[in-house]
N, C-alpha and C positions, 0 to 999 in steps of 0.2 A: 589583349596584348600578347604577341606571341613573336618567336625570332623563327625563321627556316633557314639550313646552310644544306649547299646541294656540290656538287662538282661542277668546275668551272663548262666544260661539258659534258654531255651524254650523246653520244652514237651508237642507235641500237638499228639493229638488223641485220642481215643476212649480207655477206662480203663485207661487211664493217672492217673486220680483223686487217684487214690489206693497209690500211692506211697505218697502220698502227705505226711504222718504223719514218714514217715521212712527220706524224706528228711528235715522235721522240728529237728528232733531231730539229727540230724546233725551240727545244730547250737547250739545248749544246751539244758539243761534241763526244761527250763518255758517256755508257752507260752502263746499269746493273739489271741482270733479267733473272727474275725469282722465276725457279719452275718447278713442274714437279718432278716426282721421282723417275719419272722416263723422260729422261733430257731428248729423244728423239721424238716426241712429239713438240717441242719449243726448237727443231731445227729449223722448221720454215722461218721464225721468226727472226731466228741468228743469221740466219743467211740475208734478210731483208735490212735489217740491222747495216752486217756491212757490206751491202749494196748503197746504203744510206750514205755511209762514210762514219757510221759512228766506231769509236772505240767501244769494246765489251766485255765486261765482267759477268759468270754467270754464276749462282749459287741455287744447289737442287733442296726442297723443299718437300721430306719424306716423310710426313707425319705432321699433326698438328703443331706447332711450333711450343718448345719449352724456353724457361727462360737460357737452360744451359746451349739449347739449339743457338740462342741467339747472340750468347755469348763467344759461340764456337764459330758463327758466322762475322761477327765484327772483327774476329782476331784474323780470321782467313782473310777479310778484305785488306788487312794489313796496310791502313791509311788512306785507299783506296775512295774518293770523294765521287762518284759520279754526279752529271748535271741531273738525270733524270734516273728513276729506278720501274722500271718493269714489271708489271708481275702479271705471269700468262698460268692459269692453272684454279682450282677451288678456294674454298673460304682460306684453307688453310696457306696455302700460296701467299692469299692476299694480305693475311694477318703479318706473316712472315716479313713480306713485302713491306707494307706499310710501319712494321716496330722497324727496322734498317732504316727504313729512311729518315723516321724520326729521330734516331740514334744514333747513328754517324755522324751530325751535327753536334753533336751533345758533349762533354766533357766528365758528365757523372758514369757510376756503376749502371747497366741497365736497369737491377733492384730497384734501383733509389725513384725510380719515375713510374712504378706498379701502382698501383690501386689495392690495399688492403696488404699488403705482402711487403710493401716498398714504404717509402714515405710520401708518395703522390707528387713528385717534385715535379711543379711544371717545366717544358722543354726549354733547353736553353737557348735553341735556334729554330727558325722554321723549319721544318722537313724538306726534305729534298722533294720537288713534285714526283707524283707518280700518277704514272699510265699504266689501268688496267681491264684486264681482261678474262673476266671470268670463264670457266671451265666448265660450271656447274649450275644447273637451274636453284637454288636454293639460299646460298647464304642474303645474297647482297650488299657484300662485303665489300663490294666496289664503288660504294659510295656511302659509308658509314665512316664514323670518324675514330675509330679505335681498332686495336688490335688486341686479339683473347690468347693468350700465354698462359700456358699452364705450368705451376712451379713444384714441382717432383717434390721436393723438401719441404711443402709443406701441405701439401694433398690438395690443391685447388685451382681453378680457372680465377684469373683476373687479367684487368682490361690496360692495357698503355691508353689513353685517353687525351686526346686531344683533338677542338674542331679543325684546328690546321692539319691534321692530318687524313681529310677528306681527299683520295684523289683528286689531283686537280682535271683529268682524262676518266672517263670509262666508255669503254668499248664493249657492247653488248652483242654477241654475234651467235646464233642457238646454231651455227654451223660448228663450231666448237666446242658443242655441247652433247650435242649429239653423240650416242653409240657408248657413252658410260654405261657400265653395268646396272644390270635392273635394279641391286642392292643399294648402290648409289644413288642413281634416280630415285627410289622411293625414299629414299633418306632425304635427300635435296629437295624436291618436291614436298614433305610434309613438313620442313624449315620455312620453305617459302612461304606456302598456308599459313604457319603461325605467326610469322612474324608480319605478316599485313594485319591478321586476326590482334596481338595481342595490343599493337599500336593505336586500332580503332577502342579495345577496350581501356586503355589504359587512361586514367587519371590524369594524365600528362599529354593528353591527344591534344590538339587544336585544328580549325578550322582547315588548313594546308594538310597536314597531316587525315582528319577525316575526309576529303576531296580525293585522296589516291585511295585508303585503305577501302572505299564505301564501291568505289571503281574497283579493285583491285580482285577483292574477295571473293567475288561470286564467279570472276574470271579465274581464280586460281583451283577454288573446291570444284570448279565444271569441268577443268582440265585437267584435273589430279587423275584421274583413272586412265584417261587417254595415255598421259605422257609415259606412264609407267606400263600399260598395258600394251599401246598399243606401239607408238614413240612418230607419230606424226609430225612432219614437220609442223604442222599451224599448233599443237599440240604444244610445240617444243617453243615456237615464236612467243608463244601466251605466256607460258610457265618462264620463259626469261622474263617475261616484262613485266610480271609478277613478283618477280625475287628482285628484282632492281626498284622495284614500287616499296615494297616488305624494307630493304635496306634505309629507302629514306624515310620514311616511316618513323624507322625506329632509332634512326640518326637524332628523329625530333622530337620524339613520342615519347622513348623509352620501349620497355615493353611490361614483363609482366610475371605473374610466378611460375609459368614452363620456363622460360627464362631464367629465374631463380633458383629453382632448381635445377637446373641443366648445365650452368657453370660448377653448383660441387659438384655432381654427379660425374660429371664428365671430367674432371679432376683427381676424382677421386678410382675411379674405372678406368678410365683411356676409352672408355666407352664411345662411338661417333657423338657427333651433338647433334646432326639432325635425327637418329634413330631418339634420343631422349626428348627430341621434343616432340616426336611421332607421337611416342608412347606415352608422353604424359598430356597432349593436348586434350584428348576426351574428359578424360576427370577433371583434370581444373575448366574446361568450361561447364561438366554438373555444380562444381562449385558455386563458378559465378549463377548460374539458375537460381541454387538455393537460396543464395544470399543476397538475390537482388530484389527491391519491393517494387511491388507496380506503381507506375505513375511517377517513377523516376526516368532521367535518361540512361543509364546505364541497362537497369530493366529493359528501355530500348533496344541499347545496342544489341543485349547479348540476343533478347530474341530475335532481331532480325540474322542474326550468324546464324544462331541454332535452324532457320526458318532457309536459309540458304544451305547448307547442310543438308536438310531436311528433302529439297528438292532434288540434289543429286544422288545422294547414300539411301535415301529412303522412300524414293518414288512420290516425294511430296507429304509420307504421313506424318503426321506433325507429332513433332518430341518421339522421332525414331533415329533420325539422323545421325547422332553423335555416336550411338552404340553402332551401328550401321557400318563407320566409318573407322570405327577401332575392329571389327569386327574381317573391314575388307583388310585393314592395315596387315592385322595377322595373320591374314590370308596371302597377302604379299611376301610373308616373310618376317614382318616387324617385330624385332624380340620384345619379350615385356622387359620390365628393370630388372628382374630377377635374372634371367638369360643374360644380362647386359652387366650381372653381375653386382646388383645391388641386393644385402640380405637384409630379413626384416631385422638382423640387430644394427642395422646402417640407419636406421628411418628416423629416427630420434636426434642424433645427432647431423645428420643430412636436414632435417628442417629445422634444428638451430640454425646451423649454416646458412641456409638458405632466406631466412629471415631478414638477414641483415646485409642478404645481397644487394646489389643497388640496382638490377633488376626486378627486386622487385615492391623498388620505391612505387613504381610505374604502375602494379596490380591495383585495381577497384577498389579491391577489400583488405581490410589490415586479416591476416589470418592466424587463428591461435597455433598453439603446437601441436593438439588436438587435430585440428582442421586440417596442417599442413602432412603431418602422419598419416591421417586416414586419406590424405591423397595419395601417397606413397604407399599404403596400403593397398588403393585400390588399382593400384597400376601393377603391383610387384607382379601378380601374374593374371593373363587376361581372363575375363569371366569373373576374377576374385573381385567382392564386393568390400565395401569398408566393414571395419568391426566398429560395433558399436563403442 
């Protein structure tokens, strides 16, 4: 028995983007368009807009969103309801995007509706729909049902959480993706990987969910070098449809302890979140190796990743792959956690944290503190092995 919640659409490919302003106005007259920090790349969009005949509201998107970011955008819409809300730009855009919509209905503090920070109040009203359009080959953020707010006061990433707040639109277009920086690309790119990867491993998979991530995988690890390397279109078609696979996934799946740790971490640094989950996917999948018995499914899964892996990063030699692929990461650029600014007196207190994240309800394996440290360990800098 298992439930799947997806967006009322998906439109993926190439000139997708074009329609985007005929399907807003669809839903009414007003609207709000989250973008990023260069408002002149969301001109073509403004202009389509009121071609359309809509009214426009726009708010720029310059950083991952805080909860005071969001606080400071409710007060500027200043009452401000639109039918539809926008959002043209990365994960972070879409976070943005999707806590606005939910919250401009709402009558409480934003606080009071956090996850771990807040009181978990559910929504008072539906969310305004939202149409969106990702930026970036990576999060999949455009059809997940939460948004990640990190709250400065008290050092953490946490989630607004609701399935109503699944866009009800996503528009998948790798023309709009195209030509980010290569730091950004391997960050987005090693997000997408994980998060099709950790949804297959997780405890909380089902049947829908293993059918994309089993698809998804071997099409994301085959195209990670391309997209970064080389930035092919068909390269870039894959890796979108990859990170939009990873999103529902993990809409339904959960995910897992990169995951888990990637919310303190990244809370705790201002760290990106796809470099944290670059750098900590190799060791948590030695984890699950060690800790999985033969003759289990799980044992299953992770060998066949490690065995896909295997064939791209390591020319097929079997249990070379994963070192292979932390090995090209660093080669790209990928900081360890230590670069990123995590010190080993963080490690201790980062895997309490991290323990009781609800990502990583989703992980295979319950892991001690022990365990969870010597992952942190072996990530702080690359090469560095765990301490006994």
């Amino acid at each position: 028995m298992f439930s799947f919640i997806s967006p009322q659409s998906i439109h993926f490919g190439r000139g997708q983007h074009q329609q985007a302003a005929t399907i807003a106005k669809g839903f009414g007259h007003t609207a709000l368009l989250v973008h990023g920090a260069n408002a002149a790349r969301a001109d073509w969009l403004v202009q389509r807009c009121h071609d359309a005949g809509l009214t426009l509201e726009t708010i720029a998107c310059r950083s991952e969103p805080s909860l005071p970011d969001i606080e400071q955008a409710l007060a500027a819409l200043g009452g401000f309801c639109p039918t539809v809300v926008i959002a043209l730009g990365g994960g972070s855009v879409m976070d943005l995007a999707k806590a606005l919509a939910a919250l401009v209905p709402c009558s409480g503090l934003p606080r009071d509706y956090l996850e771990v920070v807040g009181k978990g109040r559910p929504l008072d009203a539906a969310p305004i729909p939202v149409i969106a359009l990702p930026t970036t080959a990576g999060t999949g953020a455009e059809v997940t049902k939460n948004a990640v707010i990190s709250v400065p006061d008290c050092g953490l990433k946490v989630s607004l959480r609701d399935p109503r707040m699944i866009p009800q639109v996503a528009i998948v277009d790798a023309q709009l993706m195209q030509g980010a920086p290569q730091r950004v690309t391997l960050s987005a790119g090693l997000d997408a990987v994980t998060q099709v990867i950790e949804p297959y491993l997780s405890c909380k998979s089902n049947p829908m969910t293993d059918a994309i991530c089993r698809a998804a995988i071997p099409v994301g690890i085959s195209v990670l070098r391309d997209v970064v390397e080389q930035g092919t279109d068909a390269a870039w078609d894959a890796m979108a449809w990859v990170s939009t696979c990873g999103g529902l996934a993990l809409a339904n799946a959960g995910l897992g302890a990169v995951h888990g740790f990637a919310g303190v971490i990244g809370g705790k640094t201002g760290a990106p979140h796809g470099e944290i989950c670059g750098a900590l996917l190799p060791e948590v999948l030695q984890s699950h190796l060690r800790k999985s018995q033969k003759g289990t499914d799980i044992h299953e899964r992770v060998h066949w990743v490690q065995g896909q892996i295997d064939a791209h990063f390591a020319n097929g030699a079997i249990g070379q792959g994963i070192a292979a692929l932390k090995e090209w990461s660093a080669a790209q650029g990928l900081p360890s956690l230590a670069a990123l600014g995590v010190s080993a007196a963080d490690h201790d207190g980062i895997a309490s944290a991290a323990a009781s994240s609800s990502s990583m309800k989703g992980n295979p394996f319950t892991l001690s503190q022990m365990e969870l440290v010597g992952i942190l360990q072996a990530t702080a800098n690359w090469g560095e092995q765990p301490q006994a």
